[in-house]
C-alpha positions as CSV (number, residue, x, y, z in Angstrom):
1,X,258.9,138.2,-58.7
2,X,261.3,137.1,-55.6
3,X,264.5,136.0,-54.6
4,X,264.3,131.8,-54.0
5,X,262.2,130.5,-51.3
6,X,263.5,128.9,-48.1
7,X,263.6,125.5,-49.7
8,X,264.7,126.4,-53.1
9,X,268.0,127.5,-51.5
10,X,268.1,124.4,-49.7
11,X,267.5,122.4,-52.7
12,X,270.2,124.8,-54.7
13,X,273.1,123.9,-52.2
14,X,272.0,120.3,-52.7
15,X,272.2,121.0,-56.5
16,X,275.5,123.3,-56.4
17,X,277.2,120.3,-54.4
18,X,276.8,118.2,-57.3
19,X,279.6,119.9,-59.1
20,X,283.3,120.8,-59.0
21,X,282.2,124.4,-59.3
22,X,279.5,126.3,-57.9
23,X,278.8,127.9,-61.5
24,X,278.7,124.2,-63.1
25,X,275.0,124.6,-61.6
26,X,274.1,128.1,-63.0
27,X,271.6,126.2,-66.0
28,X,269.9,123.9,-63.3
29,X,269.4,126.9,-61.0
30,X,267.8,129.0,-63.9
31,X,265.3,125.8,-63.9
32,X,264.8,126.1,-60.6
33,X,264.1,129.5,-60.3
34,X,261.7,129.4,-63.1
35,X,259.9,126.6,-61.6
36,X,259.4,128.6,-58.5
37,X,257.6,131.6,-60.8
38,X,257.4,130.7,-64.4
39,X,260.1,132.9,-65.6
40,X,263.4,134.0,-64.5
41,X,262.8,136.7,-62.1
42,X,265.8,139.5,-61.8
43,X,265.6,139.2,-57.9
44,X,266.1,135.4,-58.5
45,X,268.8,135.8,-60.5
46,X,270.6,138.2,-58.5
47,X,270.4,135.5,-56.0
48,X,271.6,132.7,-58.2
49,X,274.5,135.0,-58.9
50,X,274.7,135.0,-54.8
51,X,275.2,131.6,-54.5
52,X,277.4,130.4,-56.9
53,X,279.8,133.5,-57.3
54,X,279.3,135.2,-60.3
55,X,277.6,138.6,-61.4
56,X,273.9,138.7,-62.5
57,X,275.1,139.5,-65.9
58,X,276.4,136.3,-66.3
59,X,273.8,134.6,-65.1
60,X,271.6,136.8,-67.5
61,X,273.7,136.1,-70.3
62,X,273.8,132.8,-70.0
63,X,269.7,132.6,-69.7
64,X,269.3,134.8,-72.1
65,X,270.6,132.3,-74.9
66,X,268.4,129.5,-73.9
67,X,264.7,129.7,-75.4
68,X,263.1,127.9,-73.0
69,X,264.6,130.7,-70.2
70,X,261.8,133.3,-70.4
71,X,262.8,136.8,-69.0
72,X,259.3,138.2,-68.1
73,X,255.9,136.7,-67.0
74,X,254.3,134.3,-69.0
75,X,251.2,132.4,-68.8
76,X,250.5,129.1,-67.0
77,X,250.6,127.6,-70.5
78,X,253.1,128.4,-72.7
79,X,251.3,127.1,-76.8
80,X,254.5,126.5,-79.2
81,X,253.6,126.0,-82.5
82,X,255.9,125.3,-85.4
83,X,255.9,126.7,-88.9
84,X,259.1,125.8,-90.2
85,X,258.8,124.1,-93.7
86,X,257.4,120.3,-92.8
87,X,254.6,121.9,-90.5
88,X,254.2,124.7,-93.1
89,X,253.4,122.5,-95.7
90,X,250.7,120.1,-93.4
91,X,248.9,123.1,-91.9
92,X,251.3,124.6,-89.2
93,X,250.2,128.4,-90.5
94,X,246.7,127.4,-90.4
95,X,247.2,126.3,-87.1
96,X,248.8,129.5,-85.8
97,X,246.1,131.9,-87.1
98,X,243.4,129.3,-85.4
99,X,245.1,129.6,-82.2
100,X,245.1,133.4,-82.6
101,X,241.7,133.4,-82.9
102,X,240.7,130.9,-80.4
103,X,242.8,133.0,-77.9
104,X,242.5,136.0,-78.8
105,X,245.9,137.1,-78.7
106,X,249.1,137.7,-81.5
107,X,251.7,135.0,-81.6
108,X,254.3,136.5,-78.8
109,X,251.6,137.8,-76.4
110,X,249.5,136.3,-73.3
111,X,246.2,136.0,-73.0
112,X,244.4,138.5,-70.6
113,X,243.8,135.9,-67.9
114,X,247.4,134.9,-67.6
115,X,246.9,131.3,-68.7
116,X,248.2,131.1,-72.0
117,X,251.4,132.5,-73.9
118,X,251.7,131.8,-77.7
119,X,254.3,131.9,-79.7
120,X,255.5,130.6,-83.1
121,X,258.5,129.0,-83.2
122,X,261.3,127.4,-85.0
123,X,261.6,123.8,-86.2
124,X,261.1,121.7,-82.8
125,X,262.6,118.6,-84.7
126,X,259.7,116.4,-84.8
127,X,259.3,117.0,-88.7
128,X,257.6,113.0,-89.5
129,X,254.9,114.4,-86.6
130,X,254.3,118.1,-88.2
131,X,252.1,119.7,-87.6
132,X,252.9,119.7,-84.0
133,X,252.2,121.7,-81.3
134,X,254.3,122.1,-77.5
135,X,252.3,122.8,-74.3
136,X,255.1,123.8,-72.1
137,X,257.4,121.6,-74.3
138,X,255.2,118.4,-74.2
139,X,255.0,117.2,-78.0
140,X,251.6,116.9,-79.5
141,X,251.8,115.4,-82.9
142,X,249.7,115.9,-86.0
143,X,247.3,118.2,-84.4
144,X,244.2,120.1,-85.9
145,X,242.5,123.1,-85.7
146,X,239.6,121.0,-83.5
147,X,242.2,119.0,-81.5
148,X,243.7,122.2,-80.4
149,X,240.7,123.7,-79.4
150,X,239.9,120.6,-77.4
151,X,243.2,120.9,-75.9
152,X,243.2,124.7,-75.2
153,X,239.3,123.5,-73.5
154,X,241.0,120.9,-71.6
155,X,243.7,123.1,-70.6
156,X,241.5,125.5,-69.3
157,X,239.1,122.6,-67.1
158,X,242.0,121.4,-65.4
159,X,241.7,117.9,-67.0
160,X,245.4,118.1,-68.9
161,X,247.4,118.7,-65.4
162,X,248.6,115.3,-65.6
163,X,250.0,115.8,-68.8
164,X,251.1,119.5,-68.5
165,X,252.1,120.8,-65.7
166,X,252.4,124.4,-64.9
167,X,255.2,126.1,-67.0
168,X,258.5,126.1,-66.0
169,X,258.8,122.3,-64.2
170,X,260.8,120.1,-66.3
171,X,259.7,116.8,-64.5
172,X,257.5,115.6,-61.6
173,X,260.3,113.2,-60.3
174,X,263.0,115.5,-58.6
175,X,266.3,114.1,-59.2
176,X,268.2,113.0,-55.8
177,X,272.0,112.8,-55.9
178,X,273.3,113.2,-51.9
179,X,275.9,111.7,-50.2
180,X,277.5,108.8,-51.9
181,X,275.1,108.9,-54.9
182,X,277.5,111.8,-56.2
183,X,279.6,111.0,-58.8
184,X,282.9,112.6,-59.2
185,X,282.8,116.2,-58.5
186,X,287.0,116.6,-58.1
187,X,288.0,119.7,-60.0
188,X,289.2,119.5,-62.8
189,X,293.0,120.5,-61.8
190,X,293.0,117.9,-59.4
191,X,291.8,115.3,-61.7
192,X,294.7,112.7,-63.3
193,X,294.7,111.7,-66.9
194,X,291.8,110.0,-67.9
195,X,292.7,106.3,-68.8
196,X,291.8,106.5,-72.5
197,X,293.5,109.4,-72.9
198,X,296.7,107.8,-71.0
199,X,296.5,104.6,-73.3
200,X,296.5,106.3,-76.8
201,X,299.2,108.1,-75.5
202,X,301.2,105.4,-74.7
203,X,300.3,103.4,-78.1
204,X,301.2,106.7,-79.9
205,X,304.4,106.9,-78.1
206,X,305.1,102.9,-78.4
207,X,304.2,103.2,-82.4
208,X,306.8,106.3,-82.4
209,X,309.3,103.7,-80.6
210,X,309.2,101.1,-83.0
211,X,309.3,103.6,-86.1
212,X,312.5,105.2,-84.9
């Protein structure tokens, strides 16, 4: 879609200062970016690559191992739904084919009004929950064909938004880390032994003393 807005930039240098390296911050940038438009935009990346000094393949490879990095426009909603073996066996199939029907669409496609992307995926490690369902990676356990209708309805009236926001925003709470909030960001040349490394040396080297 586009390179980062304005403030995005803004809010990347803050993010990018964090670190000991600019490409430390490559991940959280690829979360930033697809908060701005849902998915990981080439433009956006080529700018990520901009800003923290490294080539748009990288920055593409590294997204491109990530799941939850999508490459291409997806819907407002993003339905997971699990079918690996603890889900299978409670109904997660079942589930899936309902949702296909409901939406109209094959598992891996979005709906024709841009609002919802389904896809069936791997176990999501909630297995004493199954069958569960992810609405832009919030859990919902032990769901039902007429929960997830309700919820796709819901969804749909605007009465979730509290509880899902739009894909591609982690949390609603920014984190803030400025100024003396930073932790360490040395690099990692620069940086001296770290102290529990320093005292098993030395109890190696005392115990090596005493056997000689």
């Amino acid at each position: 879609m586009s390179r980062l807005t304005d403030a995005n930039v803004a809010l990347a240098k803050e993010i990018i200062a964090r670190y000991p390296r600019p490409r430390s911050a490559l991940i959280p940038l690829c979360h930033l970016a697809q908060e701005q438009d849902g998915y990981l935009a080439e433009d956006a990346m080529e700018h990520i690559a901009e800003l923290i000094g490294c080539t748009p393949a990288e920055v593409l490879g590294t997204a491109s191992f990530y799941e939850m990095f999508k490459l291409h426009p997806t819907g407002r909603y993003c339905v997971n739904i699990c079918t690996n073996i603890s889900c299978q066996l409670l109904g997660g199939e079942e589930l899936l084919e309902h949702a296909e029907e409901l939406l109209g669409v094959r598992a891996g496609s979005t709906t024709e009004d841009g609002m919802f992307t389904l896809e069936d995926v791997e176990c999501i490690a909630a297995c004493t929950e199954a069958p569960v369902v992810q609405l832009n990676y919030r859990y919902f356990h032990r769901v039902t064909p007429d929960e997830l209708t309700r919820m796709i309805e819901q969804l749909r009236a605007g009465e979730l938004d509290d509880v899902v926001p739009p894909h591609g925003t982690l949390a609603r709470v920014r984190q803030d880390l400025t100024g003396e909030r930073i932790a360490n960001i040395t690099p990692p040349e620069e940086q001296g032994e770290p102290v529990w490394i320093a005292r098993h040396r030395q109890a190696a080297e005392a115990a090596a003393g005493e056997a000689s």
